[in-house]
Backbone as XML, in Angstrom:
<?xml version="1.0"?>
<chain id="A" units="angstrom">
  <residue number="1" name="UNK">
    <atom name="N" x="-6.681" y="-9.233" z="44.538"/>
    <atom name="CA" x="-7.348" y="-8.870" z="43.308"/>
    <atom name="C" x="-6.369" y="-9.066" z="42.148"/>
  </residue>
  <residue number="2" name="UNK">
    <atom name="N" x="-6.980" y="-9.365" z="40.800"/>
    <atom name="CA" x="-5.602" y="-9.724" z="40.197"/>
    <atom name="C" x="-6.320" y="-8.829" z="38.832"/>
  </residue>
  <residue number="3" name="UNK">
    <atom name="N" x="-5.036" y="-8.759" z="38.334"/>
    <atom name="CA" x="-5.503" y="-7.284" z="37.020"/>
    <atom name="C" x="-5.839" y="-7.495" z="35.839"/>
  </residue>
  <residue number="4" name="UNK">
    <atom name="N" x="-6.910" y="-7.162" z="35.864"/>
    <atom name="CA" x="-7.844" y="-7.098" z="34.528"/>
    <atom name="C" x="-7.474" y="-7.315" z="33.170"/>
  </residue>
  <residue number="5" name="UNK">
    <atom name="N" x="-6.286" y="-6.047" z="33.463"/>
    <atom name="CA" x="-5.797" y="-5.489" z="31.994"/>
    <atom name="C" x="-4.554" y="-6.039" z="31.408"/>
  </residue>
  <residue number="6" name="UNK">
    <atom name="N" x="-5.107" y="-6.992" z="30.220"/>
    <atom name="CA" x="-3.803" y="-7.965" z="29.624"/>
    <atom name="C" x="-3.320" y="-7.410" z="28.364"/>
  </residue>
  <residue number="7" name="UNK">
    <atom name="N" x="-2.500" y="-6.845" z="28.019"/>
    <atom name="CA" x="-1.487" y="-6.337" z="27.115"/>
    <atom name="C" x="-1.992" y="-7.381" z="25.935"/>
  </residue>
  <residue number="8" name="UNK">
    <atom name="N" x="-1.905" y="-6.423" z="24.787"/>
    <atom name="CA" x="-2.245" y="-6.860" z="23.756"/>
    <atom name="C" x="-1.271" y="-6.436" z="22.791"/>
  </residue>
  <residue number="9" name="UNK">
    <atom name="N" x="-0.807" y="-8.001" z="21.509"/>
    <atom name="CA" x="0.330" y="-7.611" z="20.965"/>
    <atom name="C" x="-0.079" y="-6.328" z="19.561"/>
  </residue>
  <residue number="10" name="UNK">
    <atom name="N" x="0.779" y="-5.977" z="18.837"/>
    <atom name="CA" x="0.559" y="-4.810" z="18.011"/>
    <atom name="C" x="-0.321" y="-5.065" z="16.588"/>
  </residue>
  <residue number="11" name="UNK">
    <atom name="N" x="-1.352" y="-5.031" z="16.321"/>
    <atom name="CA" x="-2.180" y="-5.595" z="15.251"/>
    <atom name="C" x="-1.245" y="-5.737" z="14.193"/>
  </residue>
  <residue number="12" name="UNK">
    <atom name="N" x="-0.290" y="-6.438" z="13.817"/>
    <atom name="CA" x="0.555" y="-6.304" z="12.290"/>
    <atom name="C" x="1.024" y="-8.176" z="12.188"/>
  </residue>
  <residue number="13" name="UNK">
    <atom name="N" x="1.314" y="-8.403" z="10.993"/>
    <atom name="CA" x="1.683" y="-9.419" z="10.838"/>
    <atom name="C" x="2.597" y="-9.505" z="9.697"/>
  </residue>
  <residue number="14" name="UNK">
    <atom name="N" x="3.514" y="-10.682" z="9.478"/>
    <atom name="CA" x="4.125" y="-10.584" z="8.148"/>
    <atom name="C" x="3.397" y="-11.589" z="7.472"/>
  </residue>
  <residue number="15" name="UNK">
    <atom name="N" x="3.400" y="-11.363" z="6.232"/>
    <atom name="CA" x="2.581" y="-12.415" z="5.011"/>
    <atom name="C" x="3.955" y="-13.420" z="4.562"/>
  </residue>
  <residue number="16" name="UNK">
    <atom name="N" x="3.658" y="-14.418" z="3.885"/>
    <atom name="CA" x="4.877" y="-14.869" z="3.251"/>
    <atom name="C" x="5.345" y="-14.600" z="2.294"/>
  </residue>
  <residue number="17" name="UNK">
    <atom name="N" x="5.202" y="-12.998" z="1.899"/>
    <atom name="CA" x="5.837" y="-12.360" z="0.527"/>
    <atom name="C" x="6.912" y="-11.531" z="1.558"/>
  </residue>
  <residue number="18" name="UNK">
    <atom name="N" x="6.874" y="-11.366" z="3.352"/>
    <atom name="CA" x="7.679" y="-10.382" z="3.844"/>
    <atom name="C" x="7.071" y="-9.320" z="3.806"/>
  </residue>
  <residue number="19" name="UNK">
    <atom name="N" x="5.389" y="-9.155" z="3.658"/>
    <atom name="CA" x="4.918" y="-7.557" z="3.773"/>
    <atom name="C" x="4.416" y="-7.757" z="4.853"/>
  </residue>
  <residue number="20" name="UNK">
    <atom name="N" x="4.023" y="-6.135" z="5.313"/>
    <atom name="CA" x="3.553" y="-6.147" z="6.717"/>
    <atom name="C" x="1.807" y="-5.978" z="6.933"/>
  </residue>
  <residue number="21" name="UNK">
    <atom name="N" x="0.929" y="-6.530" z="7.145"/>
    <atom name="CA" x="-0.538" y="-6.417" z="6.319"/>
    <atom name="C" x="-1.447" y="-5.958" z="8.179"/>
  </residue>
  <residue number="22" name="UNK">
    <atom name="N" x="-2.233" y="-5.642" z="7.938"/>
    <atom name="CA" x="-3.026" y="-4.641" z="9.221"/>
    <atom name="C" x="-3.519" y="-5.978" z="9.412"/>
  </residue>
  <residue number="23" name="UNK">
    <atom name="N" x="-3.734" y="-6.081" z="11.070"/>
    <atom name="CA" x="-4.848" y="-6.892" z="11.356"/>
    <atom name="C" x="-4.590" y="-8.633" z="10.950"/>
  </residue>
  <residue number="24" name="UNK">
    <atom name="N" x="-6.283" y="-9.043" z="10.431"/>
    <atom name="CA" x="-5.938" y="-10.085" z="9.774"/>
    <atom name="C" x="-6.575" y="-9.669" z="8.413"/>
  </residue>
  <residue number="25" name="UNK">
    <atom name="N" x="-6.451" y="-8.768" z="7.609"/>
    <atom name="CA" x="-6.851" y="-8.383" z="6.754"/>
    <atom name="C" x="-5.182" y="-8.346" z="5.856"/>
  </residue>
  <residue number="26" name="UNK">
    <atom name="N" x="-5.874" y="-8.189" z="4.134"/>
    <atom name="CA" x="-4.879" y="-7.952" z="3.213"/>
    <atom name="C" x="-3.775" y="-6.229" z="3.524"/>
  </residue>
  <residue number="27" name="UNK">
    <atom name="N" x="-4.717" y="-5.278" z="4.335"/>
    <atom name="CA" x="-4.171" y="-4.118" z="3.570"/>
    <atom name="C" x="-2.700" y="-3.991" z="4.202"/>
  </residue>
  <residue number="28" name="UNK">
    <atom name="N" x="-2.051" y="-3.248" z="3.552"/>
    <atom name="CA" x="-0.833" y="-3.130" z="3.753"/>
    <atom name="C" x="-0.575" y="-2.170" z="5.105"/>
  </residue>
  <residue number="29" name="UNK">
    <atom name="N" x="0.979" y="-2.365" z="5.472"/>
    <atom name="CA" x="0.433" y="-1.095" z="6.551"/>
    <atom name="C" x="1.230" y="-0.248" z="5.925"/>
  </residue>
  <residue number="30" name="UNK">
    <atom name="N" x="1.632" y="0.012" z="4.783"/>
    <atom name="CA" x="1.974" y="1.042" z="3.273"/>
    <atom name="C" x="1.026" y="2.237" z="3.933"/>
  </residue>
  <residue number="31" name="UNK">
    <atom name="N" x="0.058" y="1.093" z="3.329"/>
    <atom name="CA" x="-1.514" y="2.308" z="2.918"/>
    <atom name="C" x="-1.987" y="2.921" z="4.693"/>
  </residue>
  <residue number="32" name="UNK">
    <atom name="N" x="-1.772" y="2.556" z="5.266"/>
    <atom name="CA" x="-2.261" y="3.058" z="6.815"/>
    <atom name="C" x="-1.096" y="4.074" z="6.784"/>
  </residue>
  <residue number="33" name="UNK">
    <atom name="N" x="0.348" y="3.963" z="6.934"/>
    <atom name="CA" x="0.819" y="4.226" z="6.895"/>
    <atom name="C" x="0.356" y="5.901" z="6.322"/>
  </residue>
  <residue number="34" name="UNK">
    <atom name="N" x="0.995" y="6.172" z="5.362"/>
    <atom name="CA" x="0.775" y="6.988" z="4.231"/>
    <atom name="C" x="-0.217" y="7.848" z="4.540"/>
  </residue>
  <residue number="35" name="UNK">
    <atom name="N" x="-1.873" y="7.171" z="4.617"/>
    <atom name="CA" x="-2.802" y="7.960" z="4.989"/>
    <atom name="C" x="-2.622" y="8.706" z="6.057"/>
  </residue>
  <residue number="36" name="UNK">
    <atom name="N" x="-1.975" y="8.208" z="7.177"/>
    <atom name="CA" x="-1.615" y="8.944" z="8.019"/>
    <atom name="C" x="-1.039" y="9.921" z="8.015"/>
  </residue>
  <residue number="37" name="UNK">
    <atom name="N" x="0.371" y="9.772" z="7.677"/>
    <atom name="CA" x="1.047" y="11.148" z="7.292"/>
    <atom name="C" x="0.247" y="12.088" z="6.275"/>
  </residue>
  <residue number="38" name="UNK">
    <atom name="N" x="-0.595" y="11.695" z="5.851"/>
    <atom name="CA" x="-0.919" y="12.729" z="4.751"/>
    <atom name="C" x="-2.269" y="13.264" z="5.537"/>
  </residue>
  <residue number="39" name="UNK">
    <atom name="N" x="-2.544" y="13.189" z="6.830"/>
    <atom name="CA" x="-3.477" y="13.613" z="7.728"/>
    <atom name="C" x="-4.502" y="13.444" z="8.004"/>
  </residue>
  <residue number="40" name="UNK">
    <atom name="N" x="-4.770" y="12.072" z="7.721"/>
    <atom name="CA" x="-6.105" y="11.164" z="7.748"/>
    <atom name="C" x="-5.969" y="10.677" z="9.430"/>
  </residue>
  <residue number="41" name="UNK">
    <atom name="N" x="-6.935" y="10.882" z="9.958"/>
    <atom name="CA" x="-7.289" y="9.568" z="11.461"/>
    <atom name="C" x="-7.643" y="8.914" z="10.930"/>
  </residue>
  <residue number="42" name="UNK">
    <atom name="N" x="-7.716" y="7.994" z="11.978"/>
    <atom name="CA" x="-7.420" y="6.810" z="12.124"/>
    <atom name="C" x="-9.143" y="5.968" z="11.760"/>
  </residue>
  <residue number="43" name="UNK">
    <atom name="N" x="-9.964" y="7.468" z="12.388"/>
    <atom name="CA" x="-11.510" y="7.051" z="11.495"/>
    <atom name="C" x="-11.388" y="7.287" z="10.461"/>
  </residue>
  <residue number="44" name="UNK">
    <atom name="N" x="-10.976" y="7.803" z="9.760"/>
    <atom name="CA" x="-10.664" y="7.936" z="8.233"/>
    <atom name="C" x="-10.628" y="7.052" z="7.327"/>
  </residue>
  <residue number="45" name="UNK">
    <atom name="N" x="-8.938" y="6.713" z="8.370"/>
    <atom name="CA" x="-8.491" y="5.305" z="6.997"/>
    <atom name="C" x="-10.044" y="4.057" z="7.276"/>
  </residue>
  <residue number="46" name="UNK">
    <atom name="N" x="-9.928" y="3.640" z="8.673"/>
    <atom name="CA" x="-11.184" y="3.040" z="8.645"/>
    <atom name="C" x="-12.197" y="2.877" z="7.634"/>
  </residue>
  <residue number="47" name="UNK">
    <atom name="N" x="-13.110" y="3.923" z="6.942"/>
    <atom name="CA" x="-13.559" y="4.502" z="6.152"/>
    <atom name="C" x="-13.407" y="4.369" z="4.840"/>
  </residue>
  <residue number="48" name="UNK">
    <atom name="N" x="-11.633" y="4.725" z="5.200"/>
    <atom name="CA" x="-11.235" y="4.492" z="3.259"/>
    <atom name="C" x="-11.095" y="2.767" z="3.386"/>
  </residue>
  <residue number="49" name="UNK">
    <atom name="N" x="-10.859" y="1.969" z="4.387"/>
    <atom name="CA" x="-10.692" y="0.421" z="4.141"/>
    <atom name="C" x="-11.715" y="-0.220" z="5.348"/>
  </residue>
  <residue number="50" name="UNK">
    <atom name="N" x="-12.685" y="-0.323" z="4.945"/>
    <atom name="CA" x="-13.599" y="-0.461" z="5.596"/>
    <atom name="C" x="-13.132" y="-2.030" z="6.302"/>
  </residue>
  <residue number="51" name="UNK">
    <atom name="N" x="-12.598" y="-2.961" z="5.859"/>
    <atom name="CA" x="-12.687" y="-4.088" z="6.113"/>
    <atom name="C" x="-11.497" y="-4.152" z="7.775"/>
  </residue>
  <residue number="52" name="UNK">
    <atom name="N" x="-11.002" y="-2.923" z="8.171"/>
    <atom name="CA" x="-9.651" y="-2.800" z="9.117"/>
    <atom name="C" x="-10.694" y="-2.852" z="10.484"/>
  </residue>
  <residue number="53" name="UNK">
    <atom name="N" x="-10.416" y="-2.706" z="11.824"/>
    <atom name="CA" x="-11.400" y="-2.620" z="13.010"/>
    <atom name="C" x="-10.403" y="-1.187" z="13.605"/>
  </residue>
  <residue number="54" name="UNK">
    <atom name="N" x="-10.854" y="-0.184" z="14.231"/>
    <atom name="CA" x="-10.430" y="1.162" z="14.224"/>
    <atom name="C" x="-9.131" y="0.315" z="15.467"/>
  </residue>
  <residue number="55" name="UNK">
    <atom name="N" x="-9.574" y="-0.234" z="16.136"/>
    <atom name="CA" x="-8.685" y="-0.238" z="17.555"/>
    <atom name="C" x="-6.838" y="-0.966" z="16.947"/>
  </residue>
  <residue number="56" name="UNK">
    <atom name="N" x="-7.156" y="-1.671" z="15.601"/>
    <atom name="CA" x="-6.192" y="-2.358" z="14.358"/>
    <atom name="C" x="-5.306" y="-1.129" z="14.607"/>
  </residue>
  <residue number="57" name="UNK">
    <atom name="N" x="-6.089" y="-0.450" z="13.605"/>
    <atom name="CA" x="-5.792" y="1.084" z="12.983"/>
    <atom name="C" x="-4.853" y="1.831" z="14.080"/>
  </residue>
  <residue number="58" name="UNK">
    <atom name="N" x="-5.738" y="2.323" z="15.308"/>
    <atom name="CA" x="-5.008" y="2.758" z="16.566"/>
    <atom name="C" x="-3.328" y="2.088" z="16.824"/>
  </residue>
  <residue number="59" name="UNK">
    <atom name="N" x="-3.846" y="0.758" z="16.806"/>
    <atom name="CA" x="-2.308" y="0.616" z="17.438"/>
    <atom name="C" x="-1.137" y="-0.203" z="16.449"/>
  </residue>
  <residue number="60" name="UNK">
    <atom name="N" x="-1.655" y="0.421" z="15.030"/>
    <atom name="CA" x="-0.339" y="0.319" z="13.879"/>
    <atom name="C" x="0.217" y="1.545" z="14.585"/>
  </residue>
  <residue number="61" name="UNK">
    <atom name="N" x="-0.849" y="3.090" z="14.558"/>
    <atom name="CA" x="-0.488" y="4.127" z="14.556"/>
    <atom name="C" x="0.697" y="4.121" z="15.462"/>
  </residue>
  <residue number="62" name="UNK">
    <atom name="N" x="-0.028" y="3.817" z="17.079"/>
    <atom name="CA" x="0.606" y="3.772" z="17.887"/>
    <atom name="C" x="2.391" y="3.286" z="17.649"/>
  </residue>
  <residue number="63" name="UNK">
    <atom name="N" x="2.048" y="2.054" z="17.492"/>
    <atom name="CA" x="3.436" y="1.298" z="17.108"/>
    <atom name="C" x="4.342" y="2.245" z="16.006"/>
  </residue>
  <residue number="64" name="UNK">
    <atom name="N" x="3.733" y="2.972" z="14.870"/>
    <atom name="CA" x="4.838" y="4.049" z="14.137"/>
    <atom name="C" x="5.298" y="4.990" z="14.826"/>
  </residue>
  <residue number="65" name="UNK">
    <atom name="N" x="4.542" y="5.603" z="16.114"/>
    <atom name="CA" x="4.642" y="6.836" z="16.848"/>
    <atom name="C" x="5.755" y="6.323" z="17.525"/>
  </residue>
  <residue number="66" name="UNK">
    <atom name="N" x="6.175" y="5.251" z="18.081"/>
    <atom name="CA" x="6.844" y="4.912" z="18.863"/>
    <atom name="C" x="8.619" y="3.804" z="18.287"/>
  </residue>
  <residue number="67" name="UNK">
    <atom name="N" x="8.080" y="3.804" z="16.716"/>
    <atom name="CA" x="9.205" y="2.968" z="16.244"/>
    <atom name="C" x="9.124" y="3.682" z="14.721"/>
  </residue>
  <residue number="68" name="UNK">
    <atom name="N" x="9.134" y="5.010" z="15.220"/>
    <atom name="CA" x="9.311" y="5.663" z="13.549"/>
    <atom name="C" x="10.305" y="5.292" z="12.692"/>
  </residue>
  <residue number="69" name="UNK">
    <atom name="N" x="11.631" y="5.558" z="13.449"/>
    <atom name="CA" x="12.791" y="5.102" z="12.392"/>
    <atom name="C" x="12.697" y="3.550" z="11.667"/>
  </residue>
  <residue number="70" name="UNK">
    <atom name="N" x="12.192" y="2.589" z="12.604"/>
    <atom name="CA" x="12.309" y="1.369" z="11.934"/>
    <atom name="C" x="11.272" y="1.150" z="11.031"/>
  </residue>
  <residue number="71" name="UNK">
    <atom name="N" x="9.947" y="1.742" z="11.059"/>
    <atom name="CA" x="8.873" y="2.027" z="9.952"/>
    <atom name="C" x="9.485" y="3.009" z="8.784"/>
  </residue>
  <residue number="72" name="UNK">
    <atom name="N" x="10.136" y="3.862" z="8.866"/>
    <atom name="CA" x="10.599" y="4.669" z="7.757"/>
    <atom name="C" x="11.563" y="3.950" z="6.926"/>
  </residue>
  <residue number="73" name="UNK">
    <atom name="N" x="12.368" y="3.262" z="7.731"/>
    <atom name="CA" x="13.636" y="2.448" z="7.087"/>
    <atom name="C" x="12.756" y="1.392" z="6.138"/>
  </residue>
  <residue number="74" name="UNK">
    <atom name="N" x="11.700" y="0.320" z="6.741"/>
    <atom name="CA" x="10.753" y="-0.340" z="6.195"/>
    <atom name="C" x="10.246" y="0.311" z="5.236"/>
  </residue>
  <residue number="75" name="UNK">
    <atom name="N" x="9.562" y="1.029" z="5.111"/>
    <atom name="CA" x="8.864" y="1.947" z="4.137"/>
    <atom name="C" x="10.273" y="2.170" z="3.000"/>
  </residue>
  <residue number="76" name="UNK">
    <atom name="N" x="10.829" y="3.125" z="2.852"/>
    <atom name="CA" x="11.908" y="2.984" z="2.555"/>
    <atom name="C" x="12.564" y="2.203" z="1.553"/>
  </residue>
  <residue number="77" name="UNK">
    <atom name="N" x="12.834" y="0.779" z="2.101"/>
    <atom name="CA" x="13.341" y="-0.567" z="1.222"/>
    <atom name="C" x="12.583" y="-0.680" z="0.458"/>
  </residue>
  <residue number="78" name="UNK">
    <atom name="N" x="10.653" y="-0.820" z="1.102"/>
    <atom name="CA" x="9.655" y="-1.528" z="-0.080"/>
    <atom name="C" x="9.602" y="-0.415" z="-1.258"/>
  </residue>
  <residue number="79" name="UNK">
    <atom name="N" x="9.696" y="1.001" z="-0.843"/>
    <atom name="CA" x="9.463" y="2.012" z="-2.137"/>
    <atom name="C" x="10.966" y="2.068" z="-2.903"/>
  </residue>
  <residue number="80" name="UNK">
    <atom name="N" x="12.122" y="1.513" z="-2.144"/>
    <atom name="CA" x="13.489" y="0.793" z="-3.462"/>
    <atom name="C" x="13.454" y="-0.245" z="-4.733"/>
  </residue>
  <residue number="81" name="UNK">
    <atom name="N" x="12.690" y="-1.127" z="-3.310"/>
    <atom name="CA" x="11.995" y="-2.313" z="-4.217"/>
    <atom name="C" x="10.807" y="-2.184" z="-5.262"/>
  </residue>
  <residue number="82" name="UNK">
    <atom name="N" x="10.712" y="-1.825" z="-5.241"/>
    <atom name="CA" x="8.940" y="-0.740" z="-6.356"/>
    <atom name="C" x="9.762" y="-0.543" z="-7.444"/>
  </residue>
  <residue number="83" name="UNK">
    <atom name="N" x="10.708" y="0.891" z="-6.956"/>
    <atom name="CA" x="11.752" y="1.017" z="-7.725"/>
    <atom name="C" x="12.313" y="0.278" z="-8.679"/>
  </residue>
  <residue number="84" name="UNK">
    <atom name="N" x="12.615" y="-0.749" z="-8.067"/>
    <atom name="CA" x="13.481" y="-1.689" z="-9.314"/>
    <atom name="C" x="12.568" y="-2.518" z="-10.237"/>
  </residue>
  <residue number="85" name="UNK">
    <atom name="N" x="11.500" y="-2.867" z="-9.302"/>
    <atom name="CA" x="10.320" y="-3.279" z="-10.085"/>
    <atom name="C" x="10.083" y="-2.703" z="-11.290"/>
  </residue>
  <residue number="86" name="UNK">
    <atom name="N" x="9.794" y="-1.437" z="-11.145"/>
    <atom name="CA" x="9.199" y="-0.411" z="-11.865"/>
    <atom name="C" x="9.895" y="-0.183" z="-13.370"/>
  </residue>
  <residue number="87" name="UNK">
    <atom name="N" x="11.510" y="-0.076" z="-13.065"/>
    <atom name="CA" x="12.750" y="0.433" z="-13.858"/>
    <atom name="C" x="12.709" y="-0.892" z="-14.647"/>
  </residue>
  <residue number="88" name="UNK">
    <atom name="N" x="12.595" y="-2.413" z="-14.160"/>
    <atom name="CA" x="12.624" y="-3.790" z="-14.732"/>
    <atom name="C" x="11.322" y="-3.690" z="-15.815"/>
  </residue>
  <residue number="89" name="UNK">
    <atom name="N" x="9.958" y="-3.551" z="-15.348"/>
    <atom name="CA" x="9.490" y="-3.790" z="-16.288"/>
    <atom name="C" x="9.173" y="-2.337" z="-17.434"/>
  </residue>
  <residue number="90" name="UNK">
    <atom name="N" x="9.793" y="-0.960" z="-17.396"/>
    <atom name="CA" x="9.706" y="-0.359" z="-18.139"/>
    <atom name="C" x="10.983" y="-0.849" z="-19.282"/>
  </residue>
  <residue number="91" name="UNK">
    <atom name="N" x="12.091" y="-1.065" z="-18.795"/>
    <atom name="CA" x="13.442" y="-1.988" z="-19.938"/>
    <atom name="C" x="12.418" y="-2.913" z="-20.389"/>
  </residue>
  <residue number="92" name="UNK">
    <atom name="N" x="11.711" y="-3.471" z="-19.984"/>
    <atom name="CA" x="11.050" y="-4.712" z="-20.726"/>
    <atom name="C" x="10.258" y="-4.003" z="-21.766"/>
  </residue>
  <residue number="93" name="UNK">
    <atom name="N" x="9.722" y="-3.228" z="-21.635"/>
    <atom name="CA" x="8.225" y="-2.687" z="-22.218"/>
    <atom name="C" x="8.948" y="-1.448" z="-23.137"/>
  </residue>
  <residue number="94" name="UNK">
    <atom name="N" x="10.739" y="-1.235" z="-23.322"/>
    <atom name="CA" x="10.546" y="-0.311" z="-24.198"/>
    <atom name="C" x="10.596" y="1.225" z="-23.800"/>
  </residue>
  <residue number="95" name="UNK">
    <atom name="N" x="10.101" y="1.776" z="-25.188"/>
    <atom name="CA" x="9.630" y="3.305" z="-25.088"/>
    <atom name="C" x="8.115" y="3.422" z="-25.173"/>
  </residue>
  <residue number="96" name="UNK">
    <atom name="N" x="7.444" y="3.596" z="-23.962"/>
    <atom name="CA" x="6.087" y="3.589" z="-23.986"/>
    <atom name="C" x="5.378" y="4.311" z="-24.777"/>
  </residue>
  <residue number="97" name="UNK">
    <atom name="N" x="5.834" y="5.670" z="-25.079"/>
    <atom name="CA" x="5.596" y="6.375" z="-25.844"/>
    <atom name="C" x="5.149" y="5.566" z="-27.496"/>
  </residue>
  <residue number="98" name="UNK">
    <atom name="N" x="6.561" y="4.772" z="-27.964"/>
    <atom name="CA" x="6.312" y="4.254" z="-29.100"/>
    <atom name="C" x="5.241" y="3.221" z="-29.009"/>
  </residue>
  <residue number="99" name="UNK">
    <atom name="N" x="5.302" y="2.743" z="-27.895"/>
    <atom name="CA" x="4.113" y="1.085" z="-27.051"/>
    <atom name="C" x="2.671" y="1.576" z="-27.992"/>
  </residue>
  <residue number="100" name="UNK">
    <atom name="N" x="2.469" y="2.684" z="-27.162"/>
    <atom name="CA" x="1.247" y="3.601" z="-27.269"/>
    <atom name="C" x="0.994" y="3.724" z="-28.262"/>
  </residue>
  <residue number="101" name="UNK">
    <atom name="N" x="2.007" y="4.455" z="-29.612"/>
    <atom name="CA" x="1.648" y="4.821" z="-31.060"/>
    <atom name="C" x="1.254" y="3.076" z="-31.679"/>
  </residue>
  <residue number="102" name="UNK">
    <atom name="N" x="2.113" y="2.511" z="-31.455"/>
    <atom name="CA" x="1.876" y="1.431" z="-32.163"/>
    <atom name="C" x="0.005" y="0.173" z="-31.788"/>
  </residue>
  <residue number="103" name="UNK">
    <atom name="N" x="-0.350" y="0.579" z="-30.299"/>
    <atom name="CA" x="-0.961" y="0.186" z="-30.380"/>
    <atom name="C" x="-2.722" y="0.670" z="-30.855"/>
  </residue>
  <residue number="104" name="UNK">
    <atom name="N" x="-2.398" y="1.929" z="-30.659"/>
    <atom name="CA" x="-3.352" y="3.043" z="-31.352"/>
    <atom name="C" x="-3.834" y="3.191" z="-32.721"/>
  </residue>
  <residue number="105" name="UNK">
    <atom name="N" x="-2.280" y="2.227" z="-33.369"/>
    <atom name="CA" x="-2.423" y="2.096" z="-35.101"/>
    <atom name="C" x="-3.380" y="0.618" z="-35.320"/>
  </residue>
  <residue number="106" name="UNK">
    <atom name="N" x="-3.470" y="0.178" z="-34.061"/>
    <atom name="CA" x="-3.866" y="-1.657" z="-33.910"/>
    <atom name="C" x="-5.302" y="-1.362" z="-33.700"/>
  </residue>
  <residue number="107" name="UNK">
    <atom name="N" x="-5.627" y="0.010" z="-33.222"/>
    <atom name="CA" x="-6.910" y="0.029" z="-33.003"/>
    <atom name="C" x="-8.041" y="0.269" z="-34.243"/>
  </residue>
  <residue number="108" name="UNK">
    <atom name="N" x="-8.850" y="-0.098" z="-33.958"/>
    <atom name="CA" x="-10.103" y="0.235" z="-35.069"/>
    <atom name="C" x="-10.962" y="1.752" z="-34.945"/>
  </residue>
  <residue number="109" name="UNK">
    <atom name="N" x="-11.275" y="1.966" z="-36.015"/>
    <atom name="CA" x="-12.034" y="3.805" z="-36.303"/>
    <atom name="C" x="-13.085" y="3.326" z="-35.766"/>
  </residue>
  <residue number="110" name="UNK">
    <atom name="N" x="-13.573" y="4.461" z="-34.760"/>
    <atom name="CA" x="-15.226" y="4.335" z="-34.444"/>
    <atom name="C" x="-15.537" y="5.572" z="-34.325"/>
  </residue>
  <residue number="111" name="UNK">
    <atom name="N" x="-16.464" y="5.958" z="-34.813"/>
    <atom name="CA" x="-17.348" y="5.239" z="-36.449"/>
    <atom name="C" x="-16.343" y="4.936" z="-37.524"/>
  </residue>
  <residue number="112" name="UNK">
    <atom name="N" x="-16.615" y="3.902" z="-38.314"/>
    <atom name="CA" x="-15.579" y="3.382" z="-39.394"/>
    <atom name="C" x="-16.151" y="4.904" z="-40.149"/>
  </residue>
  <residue number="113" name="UNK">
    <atom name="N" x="-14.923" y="4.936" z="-40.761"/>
    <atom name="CA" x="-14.367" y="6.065" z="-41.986"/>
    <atom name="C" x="-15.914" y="5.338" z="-43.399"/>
  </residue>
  <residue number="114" name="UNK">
    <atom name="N" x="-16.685" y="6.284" z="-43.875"/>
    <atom name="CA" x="-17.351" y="5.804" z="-45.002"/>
    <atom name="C" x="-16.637" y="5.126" z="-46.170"/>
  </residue>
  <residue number="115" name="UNK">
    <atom name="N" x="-17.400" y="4.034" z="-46.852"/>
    <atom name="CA" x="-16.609" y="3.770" z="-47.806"/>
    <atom name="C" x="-16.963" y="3.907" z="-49.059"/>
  </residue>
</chain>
């Protein structure tokens, strides 16, 4: 008799930006991620990303349960990288605060002021 049951690899893939995306779908496994810890199942996230297949979902989970440190370290870098993102385009953009006044003065009265 020969056995049924053929091992299946871990639903994840890398994109060519280096992210890690569920399935063959866009979502990140950020967002699976995350939902999870914050105490969502796995029908849940399903739910919140309808486009994932639950058994996907199952065995990201699986695979974090079992390779936490190297998912945290991952996680980790990309929320450094955000980081610098973030810090880059606020130097670009200024004092938002002032961004804001100035573009508020650009805006038009509604209802115009009588004349």
């Amino acid at each position: 008799m020969s056995n049924p049951i053929i091992p299946e690899p871990v639903a994840l893939r890398l994109d060519e930006n280096g992210d890690y995306r569920v399935g063959n779908t866009r979502v990140l496994l950020d967002l699976v991620i995350h939902a999870f810890e914050d105490g969502a199942t796995p029908e849940e996230i399903v739910q919140s990303y309808d486009i994932l297949q639950l058994a996907d979902v199952y065995s990201v989970i699986a695979y974090y349960l079992r390779h936490r440190a190297e998912v945290q370290e991952y996680l980790k870098h990309r929320d450094e990288e955000a980081e610098k993102v973030r810090a880059k385009i606020e130097a670009q953009q200024g004092d938002m605060a002032e961004f804001r006044k100035r573009l508020l003065a650009r805006k038009p009265r509604f209802p115009p002021e009588p004349v």
